[in-house]
C-alpha positions as CSV (number, residue, x, y, z in Angstrom):
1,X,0.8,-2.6,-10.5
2,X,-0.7,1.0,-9.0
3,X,1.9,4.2,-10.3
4,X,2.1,7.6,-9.1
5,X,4.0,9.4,-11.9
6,X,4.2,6.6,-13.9
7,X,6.4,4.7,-11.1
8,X,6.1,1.7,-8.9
9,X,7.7,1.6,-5.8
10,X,10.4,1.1,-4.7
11,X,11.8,2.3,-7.8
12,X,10.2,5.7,-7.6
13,X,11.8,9.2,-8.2
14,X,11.9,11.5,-5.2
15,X,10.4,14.8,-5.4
16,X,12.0,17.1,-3.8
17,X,10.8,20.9,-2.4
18,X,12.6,23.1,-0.8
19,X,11.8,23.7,3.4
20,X,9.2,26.5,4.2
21,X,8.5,26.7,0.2
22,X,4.7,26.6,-0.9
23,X,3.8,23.9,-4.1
24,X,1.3,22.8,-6.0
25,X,0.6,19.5,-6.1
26,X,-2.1,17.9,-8.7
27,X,-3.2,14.5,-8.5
28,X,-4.9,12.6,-11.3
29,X,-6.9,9.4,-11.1
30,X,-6.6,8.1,-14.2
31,X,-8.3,4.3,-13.0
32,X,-11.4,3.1,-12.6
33,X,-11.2,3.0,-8.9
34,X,-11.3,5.6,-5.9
35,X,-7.4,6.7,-4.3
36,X,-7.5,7.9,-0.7
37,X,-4.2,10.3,-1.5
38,X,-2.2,10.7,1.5
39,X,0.7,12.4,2.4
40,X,2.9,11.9,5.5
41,X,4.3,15.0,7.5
42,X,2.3,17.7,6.4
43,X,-1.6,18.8,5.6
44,X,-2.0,20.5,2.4
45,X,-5.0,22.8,1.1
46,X,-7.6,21.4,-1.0
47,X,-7.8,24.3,-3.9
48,X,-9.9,22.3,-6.1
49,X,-11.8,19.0,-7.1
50,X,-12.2,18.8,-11.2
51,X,-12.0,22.6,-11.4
52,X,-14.0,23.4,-8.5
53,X,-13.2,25.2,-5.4
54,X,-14.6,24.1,-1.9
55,X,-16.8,26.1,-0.4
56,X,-15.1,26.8,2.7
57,X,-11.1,26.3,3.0
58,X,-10.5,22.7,3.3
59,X,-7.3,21.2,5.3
60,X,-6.1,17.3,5.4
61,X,-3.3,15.1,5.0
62,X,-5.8,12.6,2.9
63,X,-8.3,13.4,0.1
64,X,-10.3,10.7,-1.6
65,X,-9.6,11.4,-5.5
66,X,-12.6,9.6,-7.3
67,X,-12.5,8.3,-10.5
68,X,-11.2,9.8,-13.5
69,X,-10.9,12.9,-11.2
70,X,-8.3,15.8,-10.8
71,X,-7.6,17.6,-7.8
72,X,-5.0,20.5,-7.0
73,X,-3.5,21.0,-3.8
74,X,-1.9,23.3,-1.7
75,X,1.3,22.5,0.3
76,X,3.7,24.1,2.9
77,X,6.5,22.0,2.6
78,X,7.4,23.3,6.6
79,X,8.3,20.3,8.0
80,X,11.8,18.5,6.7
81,X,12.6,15.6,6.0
82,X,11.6,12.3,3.9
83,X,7.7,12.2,3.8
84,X,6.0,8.8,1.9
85,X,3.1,10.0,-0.2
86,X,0.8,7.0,-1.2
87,X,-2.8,5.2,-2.0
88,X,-4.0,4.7,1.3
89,X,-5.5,1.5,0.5
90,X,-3.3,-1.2,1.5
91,X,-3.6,-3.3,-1.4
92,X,-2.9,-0.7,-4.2
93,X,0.5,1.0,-1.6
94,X,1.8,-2.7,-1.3
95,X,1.5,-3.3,-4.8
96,X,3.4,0.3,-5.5
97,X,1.4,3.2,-5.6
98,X,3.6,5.0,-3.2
99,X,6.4,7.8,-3.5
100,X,8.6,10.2,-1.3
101,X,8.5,13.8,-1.2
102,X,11.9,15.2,0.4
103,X,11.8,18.6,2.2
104,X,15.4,20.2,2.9
């Protein structure tokens, strides 16, 4: 099974942010393997890849988090509603590495 917090879909715990509120989000790759993060709904800021900032201001809705990598994100939760966040590899999201983020 793939987790994201520990959790395998569907039995996951929705996060929940308030609308128009700015979060941080980090995402941890603790696998041996590459996880195309993606979140529905929204674009977030890259702020940093293992401690490092991008050079220039980087904007996406996916971000490739390598192995044994961290990277911290920027997101303004501006668009409501009930957003999946997941492994964009198919095999790893159908096998429950996927989650909901719920704006209101």
């Amino acid at each position: 099974d793939w987790l994201i917090n520990g959790e395998a879909w569907p039995n996951v715990t929705t996060e929940t942010v308030s609308l128009d509120e700015i979060t941080i989000i980090e995402v941890r790759n603790l696998s041996e393997t590459h996880h195309p993060f993606h979140l529905h709904g929204h674009r977030f800021e890259v702020l940093s890849i293992d401690g490092v900032a991008p050079a220039i201001a980087t904007f996406a809705d996916t971000i490739d988090v390598a192995i044994r990598s961290t990277v911290r994100l920027r997101l303004l939760a501006n668009n409501p509603g009930d957003w999946l966040v997941h492994c964009h590899l198919l095999g790893h999201e159908d096998n429950g590495m996927m989650g909901i983020l719920r704006v209101n």
